[in-house]
PDB file of N, H, CA, C and O in Angstrom:
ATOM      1  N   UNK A   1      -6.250  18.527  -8.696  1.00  0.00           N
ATOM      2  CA  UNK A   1      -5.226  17.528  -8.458  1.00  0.00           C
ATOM      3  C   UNK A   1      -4.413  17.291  -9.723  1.00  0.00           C
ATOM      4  O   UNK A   1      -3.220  17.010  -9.605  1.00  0.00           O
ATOM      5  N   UNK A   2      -5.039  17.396 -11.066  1.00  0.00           N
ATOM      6  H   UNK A   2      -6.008  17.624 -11.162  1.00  0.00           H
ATOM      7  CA  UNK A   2      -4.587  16.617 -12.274  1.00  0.00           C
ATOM      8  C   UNK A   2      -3.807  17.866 -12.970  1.00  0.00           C
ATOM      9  O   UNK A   2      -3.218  17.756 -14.045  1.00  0.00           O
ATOM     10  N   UNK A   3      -3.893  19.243 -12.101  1.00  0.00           N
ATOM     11  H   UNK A   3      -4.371  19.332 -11.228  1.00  0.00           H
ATOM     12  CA  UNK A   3      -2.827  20.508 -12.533  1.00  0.00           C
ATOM     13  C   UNK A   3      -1.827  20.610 -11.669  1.00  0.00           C
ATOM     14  O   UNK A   3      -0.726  20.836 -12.170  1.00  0.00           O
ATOM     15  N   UNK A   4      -1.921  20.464  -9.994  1.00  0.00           N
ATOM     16  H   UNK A   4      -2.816  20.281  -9.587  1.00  0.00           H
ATOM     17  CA  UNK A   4      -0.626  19.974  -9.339  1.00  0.00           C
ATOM     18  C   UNK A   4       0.297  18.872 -10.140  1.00  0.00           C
ATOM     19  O   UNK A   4       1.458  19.142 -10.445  1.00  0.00           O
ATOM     20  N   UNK A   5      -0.286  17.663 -10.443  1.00  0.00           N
ATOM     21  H   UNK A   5      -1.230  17.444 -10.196  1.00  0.00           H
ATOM     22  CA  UNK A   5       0.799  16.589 -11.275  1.00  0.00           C
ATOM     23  C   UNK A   5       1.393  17.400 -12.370  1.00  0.00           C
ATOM     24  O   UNK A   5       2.616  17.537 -12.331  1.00  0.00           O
ATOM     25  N   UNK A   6       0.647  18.033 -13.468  1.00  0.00           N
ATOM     26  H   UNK A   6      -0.347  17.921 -13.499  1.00  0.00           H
ATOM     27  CA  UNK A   6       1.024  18.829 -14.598  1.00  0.00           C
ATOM     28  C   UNK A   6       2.129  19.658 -13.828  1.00  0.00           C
ATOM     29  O   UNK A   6       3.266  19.619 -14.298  1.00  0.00           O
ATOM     30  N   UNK A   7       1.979  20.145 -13.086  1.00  0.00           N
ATOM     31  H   UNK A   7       1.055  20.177 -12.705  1.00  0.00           H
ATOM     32  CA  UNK A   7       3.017  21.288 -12.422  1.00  0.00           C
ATOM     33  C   UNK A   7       4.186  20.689 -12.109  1.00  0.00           C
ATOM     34  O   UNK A   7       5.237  21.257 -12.406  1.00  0.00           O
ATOM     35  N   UNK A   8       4.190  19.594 -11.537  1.00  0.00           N
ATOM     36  H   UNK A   8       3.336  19.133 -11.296  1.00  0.00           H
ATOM     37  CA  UNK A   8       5.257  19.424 -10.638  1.00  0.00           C
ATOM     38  C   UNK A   8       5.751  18.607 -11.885  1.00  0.00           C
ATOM     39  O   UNK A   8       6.952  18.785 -11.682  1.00  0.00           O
ATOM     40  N   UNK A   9       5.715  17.857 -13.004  1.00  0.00           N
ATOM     41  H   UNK A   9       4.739  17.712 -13.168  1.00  0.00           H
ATOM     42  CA  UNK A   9       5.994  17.048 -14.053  1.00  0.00           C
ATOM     43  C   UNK A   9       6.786  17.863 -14.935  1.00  0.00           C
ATOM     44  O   UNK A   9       7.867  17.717 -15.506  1.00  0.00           O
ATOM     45  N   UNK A  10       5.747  18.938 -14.857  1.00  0.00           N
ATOM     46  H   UNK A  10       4.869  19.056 -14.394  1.00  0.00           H
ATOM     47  CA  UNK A  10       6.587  19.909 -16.001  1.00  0.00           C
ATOM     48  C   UNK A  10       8.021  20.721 -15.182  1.00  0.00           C
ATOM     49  O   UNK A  10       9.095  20.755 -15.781  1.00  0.00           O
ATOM     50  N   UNK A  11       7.886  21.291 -13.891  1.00  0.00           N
ATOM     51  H   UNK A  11       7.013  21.263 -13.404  1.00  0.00           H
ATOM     52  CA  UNK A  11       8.893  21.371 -12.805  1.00  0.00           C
ATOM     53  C   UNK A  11       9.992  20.250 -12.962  1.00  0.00           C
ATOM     54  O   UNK A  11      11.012  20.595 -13.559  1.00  0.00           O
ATOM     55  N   UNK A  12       9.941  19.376 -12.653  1.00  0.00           N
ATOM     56  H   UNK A  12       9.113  19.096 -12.167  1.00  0.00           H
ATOM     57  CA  UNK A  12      10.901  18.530 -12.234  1.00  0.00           C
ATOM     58  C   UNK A  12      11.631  18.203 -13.883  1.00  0.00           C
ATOM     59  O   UNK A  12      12.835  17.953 -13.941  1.00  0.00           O
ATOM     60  N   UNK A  13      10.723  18.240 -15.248  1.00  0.00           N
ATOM     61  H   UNK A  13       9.745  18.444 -15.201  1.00  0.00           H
ATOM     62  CA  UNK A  13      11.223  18.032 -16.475  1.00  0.00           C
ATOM     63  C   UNK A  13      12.355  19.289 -17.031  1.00  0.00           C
ATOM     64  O   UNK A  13      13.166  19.199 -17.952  1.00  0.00           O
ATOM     65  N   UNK A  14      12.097  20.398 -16.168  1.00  0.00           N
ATOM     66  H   UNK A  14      11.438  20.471 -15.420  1.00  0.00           H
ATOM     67  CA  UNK A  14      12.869  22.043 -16.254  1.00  0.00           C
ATOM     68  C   UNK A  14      14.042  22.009 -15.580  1.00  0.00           C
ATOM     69  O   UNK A  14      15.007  22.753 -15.761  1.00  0.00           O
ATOM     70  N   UNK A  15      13.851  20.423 -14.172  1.00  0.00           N
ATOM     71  H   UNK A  15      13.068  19.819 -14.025  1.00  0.00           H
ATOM     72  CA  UNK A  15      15.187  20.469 -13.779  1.00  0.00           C
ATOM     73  C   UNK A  15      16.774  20.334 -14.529  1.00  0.00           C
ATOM     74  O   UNK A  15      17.829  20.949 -14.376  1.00  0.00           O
ATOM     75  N   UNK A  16      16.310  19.126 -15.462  1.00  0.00           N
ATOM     76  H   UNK A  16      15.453  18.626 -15.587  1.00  0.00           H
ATOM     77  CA  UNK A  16      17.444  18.476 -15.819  1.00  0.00           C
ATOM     78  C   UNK A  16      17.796  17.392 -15.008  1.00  0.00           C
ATOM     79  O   UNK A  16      17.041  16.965 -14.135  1.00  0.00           O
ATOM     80  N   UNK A  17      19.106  16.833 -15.290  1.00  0.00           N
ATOM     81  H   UNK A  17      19.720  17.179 -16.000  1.00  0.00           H
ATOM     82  CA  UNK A  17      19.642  16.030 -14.976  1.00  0.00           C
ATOM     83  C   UNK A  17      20.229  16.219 -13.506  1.00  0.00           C
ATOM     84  O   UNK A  17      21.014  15.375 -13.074  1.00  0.00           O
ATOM     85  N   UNK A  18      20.000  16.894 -13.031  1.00  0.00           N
ATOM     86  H   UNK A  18      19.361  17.579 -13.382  1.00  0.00           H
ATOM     87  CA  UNK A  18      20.761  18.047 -11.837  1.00  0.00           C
ATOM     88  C   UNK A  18      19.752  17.620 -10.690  1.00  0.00           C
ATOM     89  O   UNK A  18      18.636  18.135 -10.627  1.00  0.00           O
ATOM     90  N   UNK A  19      20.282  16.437  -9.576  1.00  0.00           N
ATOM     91  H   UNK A  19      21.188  16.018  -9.627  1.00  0.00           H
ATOM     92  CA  UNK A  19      19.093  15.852  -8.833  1.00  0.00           C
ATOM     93  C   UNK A  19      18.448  15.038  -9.082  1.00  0.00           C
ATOM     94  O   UNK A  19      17.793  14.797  -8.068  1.00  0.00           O
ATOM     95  N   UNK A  20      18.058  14.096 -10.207  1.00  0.00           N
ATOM     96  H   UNK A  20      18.591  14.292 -11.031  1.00  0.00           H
ATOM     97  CA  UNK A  20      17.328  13.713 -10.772  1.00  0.00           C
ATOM     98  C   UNK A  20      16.754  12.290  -9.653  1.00  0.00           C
ATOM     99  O   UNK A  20      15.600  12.086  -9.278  1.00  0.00           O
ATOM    100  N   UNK A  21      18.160  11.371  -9.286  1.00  0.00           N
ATOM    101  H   UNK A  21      19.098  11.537  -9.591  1.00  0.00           H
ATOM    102  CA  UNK A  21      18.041  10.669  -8.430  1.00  0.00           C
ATOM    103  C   UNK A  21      17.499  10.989  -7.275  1.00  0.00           C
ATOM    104  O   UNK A  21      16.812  10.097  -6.777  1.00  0.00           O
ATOM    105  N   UNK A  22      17.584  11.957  -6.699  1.00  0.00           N
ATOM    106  H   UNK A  22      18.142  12.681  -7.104  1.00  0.00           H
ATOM    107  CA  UNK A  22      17.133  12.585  -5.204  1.00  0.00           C
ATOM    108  C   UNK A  22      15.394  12.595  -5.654  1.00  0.00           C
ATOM    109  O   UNK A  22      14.588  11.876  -5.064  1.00  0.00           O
ATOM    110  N   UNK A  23      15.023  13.477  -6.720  1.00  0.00           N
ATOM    111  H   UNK A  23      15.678  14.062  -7.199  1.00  0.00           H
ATOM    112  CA  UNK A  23      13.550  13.083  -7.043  1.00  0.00           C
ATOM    113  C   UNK A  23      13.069  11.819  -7.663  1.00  0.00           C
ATOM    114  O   UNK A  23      11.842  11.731  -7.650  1.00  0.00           O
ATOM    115  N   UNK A  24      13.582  11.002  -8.104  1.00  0.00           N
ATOM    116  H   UNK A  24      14.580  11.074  -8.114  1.00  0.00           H
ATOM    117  CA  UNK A  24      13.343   9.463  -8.148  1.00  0.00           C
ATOM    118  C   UNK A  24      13.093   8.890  -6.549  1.00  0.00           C
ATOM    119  O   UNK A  24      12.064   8.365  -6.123  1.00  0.00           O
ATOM    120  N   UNK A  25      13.934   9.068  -6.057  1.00  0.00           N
ATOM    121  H   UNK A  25      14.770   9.494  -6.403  1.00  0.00           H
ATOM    122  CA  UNK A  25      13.936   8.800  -4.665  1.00  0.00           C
ATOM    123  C   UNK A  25      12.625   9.122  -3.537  1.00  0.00           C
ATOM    124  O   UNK A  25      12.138   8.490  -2.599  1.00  0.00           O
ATOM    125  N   UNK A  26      12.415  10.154  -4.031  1.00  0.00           N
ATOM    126  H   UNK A  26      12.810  10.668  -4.792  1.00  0.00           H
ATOM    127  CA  UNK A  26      11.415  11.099  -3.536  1.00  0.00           C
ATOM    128  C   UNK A  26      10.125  10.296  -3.827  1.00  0.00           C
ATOM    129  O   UNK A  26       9.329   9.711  -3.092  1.00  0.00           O
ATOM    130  N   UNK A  27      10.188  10.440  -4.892  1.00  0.00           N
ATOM    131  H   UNK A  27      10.835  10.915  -5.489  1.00  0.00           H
ATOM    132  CA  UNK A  27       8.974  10.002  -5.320  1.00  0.00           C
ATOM    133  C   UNK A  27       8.528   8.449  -5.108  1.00  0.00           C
ATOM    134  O   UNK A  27       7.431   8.078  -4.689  1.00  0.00           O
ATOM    135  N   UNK A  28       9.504   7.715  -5.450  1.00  0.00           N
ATOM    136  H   UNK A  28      10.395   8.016  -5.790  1.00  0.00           H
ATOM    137  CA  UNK A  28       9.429   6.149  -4.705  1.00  0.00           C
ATOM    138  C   UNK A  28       9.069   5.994  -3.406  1.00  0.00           C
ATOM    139  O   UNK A  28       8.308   5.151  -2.931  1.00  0.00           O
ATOM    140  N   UNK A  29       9.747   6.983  -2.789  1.00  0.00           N
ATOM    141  H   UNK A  29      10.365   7.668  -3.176  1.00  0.00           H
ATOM    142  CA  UNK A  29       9.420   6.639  -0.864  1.00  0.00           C
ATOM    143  C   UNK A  29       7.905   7.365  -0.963  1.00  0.00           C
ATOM    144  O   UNK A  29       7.113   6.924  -0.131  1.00  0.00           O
ATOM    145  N   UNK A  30       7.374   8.428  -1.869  1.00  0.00           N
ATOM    146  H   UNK A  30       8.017   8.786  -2.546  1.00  0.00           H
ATOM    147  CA  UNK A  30       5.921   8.883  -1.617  1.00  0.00           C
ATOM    148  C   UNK A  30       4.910   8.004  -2.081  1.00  0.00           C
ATOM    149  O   UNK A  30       3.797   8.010  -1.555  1.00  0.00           O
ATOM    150  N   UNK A  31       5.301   6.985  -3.346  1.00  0.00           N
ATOM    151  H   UNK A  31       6.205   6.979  -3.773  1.00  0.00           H
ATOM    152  CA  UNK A  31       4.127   6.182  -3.904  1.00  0.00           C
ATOM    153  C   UNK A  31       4.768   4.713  -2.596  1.00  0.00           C
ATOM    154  O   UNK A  31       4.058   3.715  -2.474  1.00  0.00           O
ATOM    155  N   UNK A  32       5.482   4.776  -2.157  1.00  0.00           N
ATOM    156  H   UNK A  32       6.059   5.587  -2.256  1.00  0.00           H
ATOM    157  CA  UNK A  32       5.619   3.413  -0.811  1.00  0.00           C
ATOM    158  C   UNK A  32       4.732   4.094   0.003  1.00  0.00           C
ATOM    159  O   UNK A  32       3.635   3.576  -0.207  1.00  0.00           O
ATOM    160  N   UNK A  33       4.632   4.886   0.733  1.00  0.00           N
ATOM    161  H   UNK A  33       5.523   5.307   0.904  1.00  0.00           H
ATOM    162  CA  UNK A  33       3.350   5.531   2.147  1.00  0.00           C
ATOM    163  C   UNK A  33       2.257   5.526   1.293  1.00  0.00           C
ATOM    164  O   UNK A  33       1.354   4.727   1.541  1.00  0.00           O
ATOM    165  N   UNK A  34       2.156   6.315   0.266  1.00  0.00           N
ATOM    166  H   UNK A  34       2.889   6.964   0.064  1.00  0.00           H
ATOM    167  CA  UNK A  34       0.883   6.128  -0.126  1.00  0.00           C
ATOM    168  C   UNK A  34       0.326   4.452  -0.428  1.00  0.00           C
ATOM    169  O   UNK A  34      -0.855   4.463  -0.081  1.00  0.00           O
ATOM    170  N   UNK A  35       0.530   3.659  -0.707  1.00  0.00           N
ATOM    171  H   UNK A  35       1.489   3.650  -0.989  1.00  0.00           H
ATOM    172  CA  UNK A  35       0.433   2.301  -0.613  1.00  0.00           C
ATOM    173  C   UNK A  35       0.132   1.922   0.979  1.00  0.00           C
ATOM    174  O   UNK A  35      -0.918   1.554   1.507  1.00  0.00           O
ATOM    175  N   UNK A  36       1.516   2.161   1.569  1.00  0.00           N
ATOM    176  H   UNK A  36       2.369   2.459   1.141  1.00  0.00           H
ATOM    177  CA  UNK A  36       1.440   1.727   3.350  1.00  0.00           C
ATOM    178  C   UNK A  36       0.283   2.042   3.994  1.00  0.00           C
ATOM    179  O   UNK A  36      -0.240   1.399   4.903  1.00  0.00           O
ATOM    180  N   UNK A  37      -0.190   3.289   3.377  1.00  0.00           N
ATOM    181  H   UNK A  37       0.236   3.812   2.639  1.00  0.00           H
ATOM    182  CA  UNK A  37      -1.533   3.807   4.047  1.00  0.00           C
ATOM    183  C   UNK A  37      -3.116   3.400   3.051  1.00  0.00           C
ATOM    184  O   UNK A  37      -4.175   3.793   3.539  1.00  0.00           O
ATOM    185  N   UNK A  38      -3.142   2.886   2.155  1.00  0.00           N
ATOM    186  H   UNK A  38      -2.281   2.566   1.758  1.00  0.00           H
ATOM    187  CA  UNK A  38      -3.588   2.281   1.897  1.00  0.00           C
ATOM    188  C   UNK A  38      -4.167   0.864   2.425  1.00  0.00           C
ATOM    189  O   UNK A  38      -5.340   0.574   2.660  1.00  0.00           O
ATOM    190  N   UNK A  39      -3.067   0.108   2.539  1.00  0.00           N
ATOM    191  H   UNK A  39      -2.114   0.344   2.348  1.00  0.00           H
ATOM    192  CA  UNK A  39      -3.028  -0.938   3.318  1.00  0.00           C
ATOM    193  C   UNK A  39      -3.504  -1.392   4.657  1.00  0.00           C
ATOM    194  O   UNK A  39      -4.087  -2.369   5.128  1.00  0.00           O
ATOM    195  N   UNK A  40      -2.827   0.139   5.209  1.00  0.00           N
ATOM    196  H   UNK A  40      -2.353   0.933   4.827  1.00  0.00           H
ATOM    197  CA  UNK A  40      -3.080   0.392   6.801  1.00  0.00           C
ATOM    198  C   UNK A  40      -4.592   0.773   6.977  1.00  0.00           C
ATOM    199  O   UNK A  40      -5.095   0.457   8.055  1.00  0.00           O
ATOM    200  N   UNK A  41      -5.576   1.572   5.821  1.00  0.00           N
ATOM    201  H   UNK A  41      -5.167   1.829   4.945  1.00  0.00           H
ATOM    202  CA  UNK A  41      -6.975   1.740   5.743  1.00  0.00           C
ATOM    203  C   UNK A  41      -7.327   0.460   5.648  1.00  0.00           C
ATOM    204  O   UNK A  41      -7.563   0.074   6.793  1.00  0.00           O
ATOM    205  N   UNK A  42      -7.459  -0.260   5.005  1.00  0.00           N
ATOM    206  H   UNK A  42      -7.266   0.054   4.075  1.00  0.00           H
ATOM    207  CA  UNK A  42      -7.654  -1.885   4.367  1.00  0.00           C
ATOM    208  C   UNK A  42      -8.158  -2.564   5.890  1.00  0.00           C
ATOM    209  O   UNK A  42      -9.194  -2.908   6.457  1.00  0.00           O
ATOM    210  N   UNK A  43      -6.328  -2.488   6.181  1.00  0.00           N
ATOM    211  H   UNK A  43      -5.486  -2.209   5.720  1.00  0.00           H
ATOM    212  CA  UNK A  43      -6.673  -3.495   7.373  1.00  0.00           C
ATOM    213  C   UNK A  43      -7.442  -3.186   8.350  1.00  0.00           C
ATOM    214  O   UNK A  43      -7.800  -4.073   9.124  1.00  0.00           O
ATOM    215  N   UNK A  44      -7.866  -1.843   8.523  1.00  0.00           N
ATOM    216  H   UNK A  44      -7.575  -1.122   7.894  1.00  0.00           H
ATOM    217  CA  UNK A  44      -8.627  -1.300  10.097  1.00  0.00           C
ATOM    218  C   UNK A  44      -9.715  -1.405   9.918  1.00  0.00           C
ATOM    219  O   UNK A  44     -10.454  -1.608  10.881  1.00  0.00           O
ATOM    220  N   UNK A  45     -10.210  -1.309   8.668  1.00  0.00           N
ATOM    221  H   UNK A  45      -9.610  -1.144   7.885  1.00  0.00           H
ATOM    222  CA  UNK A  45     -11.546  -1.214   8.483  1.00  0.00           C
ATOM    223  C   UNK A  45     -12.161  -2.077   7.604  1.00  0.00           C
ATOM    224  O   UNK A  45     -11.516  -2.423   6.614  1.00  0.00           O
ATOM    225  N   UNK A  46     -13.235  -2.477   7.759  1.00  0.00           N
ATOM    226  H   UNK A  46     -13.759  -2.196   8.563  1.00  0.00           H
ATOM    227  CA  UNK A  46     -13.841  -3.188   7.073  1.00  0.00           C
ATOM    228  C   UNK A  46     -13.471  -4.579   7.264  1.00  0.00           C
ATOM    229  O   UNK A  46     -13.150  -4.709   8.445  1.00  0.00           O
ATOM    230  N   UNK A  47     -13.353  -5.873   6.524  1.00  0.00           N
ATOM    231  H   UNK A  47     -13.613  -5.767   5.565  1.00  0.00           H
ATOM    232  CA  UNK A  47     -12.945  -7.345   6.477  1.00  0.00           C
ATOM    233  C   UNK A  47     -11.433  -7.244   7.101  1.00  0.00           C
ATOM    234  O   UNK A  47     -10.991  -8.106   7.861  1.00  0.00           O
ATOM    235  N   UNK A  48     -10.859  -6.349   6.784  1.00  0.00           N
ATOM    236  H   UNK A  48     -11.217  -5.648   6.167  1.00  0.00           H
ATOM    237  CA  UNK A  48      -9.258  -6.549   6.796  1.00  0.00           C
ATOM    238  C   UNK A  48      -8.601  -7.052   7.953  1.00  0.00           C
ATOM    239  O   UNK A  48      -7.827  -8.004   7.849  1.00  0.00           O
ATOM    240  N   UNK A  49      -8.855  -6.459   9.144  1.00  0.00           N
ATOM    241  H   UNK A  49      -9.484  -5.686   9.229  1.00  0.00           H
ATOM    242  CA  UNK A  49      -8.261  -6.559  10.508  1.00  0.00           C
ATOM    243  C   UNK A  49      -9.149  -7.896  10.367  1.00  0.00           C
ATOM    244  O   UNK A  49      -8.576  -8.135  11.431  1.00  0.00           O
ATOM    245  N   UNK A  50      -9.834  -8.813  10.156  1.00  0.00           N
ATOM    246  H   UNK A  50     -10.300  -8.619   9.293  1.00  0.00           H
ATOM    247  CA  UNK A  50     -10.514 -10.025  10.661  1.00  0.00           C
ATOM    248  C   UNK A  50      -9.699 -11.034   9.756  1.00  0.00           C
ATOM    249  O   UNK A  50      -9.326 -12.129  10.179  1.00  0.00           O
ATOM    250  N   UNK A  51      -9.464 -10.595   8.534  1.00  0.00           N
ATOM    251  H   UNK A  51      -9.766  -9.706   8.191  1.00  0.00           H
ATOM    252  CA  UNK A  51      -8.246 -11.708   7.636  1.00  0.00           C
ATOM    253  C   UNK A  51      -7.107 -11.531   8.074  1.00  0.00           C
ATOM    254  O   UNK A  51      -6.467 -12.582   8.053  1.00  0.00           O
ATOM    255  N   UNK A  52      -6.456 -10.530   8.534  1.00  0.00           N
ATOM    256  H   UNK A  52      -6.976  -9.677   8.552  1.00  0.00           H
ATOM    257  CA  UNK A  52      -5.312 -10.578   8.999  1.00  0.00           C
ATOM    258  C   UNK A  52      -5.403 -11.329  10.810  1.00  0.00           C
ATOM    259  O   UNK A  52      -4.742 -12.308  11.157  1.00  0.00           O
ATOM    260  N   UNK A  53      -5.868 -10.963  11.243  1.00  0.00           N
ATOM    261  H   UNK A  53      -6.405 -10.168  10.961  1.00  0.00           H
ATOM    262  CA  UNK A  53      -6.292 -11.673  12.529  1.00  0.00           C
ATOM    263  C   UNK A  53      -6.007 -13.102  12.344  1.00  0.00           C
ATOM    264  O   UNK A  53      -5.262 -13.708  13.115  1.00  0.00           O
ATOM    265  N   UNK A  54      -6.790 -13.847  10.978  1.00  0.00           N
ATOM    266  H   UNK A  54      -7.395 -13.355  10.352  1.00  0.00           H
ATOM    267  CA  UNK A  54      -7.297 -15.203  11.047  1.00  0.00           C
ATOM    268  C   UNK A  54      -5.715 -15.843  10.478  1.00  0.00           C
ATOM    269  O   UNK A  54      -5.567 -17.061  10.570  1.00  0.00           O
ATOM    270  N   UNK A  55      -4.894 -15.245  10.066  1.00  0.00           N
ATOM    271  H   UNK A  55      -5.015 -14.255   9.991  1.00  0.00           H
ATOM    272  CA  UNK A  55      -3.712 -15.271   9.276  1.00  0.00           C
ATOM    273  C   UNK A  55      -2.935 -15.267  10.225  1.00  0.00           C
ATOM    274  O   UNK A  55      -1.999 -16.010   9.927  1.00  0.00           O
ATOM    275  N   UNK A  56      -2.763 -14.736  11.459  1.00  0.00           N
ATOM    276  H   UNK A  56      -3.522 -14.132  11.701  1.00  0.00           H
ATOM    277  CA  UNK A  56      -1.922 -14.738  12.124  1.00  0.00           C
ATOM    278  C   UNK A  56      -1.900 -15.961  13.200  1.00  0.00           C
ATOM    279  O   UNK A  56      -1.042 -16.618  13.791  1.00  0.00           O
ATOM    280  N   UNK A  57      -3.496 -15.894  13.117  1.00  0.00           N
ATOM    281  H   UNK A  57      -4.192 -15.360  12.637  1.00  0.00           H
ATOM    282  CA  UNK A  57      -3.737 -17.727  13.839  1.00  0.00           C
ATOM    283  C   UNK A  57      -3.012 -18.174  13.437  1.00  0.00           C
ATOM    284  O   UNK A  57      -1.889 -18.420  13.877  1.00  0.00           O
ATOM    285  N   UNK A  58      -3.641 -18.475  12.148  1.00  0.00           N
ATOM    286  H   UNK A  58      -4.554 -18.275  11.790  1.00  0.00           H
ATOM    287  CA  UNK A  58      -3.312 -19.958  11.216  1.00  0.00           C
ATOM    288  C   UNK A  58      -1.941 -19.947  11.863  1.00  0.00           C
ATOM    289  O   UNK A  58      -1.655 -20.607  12.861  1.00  0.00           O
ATOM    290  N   UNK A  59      -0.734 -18.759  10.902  1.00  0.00           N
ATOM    291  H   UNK A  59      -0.967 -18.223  10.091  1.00  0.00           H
ATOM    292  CA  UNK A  59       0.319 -18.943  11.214  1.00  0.00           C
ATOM    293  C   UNK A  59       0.996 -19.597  12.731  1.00  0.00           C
ATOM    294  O   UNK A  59       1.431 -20.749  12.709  1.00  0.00           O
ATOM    295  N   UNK A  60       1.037 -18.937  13.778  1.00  0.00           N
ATOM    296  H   UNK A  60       0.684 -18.002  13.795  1.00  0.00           H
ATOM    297  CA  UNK A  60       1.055 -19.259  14.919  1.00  0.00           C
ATOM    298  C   UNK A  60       0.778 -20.957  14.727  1.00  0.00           C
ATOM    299  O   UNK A  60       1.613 -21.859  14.666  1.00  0.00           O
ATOM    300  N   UNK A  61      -0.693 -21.024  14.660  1.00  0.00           N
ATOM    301  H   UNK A  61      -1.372 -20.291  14.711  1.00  0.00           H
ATOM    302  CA  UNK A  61      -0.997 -22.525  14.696  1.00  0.00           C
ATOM    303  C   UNK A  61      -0.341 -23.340  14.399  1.00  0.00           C
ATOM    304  O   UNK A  61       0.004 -24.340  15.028  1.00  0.00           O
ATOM    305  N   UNK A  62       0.053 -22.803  12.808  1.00  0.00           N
ATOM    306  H   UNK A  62      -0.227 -21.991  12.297  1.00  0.00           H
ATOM    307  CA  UNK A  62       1.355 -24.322  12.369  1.00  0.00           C
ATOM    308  C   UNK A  62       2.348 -24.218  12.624  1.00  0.00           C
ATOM    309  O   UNK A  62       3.049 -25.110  12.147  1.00  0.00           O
ATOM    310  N   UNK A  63       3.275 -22.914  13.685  1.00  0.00           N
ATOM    311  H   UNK A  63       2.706 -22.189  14.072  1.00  0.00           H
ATOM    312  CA  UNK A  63       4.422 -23.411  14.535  1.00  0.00           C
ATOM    313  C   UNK A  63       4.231 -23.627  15.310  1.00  0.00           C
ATOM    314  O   UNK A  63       5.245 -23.815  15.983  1.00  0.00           O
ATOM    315  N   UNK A  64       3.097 -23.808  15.959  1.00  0.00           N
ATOM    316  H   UNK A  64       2.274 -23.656  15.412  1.00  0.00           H
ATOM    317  CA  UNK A  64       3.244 -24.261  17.154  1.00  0.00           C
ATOM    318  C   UNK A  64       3.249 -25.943  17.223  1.00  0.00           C
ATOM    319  O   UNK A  64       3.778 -26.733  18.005  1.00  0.00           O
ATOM    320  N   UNK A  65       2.404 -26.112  16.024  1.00  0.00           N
ATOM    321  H   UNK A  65       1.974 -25.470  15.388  1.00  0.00           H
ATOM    322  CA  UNK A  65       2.497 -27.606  15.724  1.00  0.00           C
ATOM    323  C   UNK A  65       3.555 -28.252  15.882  1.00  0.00           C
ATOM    324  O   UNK A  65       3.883 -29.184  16.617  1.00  0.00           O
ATOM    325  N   UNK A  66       4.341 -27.313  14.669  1.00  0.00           N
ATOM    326  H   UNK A  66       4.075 -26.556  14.072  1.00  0.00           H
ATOM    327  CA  UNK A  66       5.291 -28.221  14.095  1.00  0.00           C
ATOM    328  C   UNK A  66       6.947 -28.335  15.394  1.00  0.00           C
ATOM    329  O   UNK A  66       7.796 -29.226  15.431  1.00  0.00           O
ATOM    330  N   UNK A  67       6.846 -27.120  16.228  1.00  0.00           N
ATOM    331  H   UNK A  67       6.157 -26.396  16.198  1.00  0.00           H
ATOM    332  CA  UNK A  67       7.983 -26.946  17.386  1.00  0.00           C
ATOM    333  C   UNK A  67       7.262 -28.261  18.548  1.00  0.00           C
ATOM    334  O   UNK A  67       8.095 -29.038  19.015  1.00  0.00           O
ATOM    335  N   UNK A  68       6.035 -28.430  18.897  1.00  0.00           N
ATOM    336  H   UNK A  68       5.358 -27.799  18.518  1.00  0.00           H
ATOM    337  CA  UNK A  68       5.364 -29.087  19.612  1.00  0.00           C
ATOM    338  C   UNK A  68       4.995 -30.334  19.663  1.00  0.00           C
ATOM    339  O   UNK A  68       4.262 -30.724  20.572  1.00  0.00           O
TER     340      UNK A  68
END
């Protein structure tokens, strides 16, 4: 894994300035999914789906209060 990064670091440093934004880009939207799916593990498994569950009560709960 830690010679793919070397590769593609030293790659993208050979580009230049030529694209540079398009791989900024790239790479922002890949470390966002990797996060999203992170998250998305989190919540399915384990505690997660039961705090988010209890969160969505709550929420609900205090509009319903407060419209009611």
């Amino acid at each position: 894994m830690r010679k793919r990064i070397v590769r593609l670091h030293t790659w993208f440093t050979m580009l230049g300035d030529n694209g540079q934004a398009t791989t900024e880009y790239a790479l922002v939207l890949l470390g966002a999914a990797v996060i999203a799916l992170l998250v998305v593990s989190w919540a399915t498994s384990g505690g997660g789906g039961g705090k988010i569950g209890r969160l969505f009560d709550r929420v609900l709960d205090e509009v319903v209060s407060r419209v009611g």
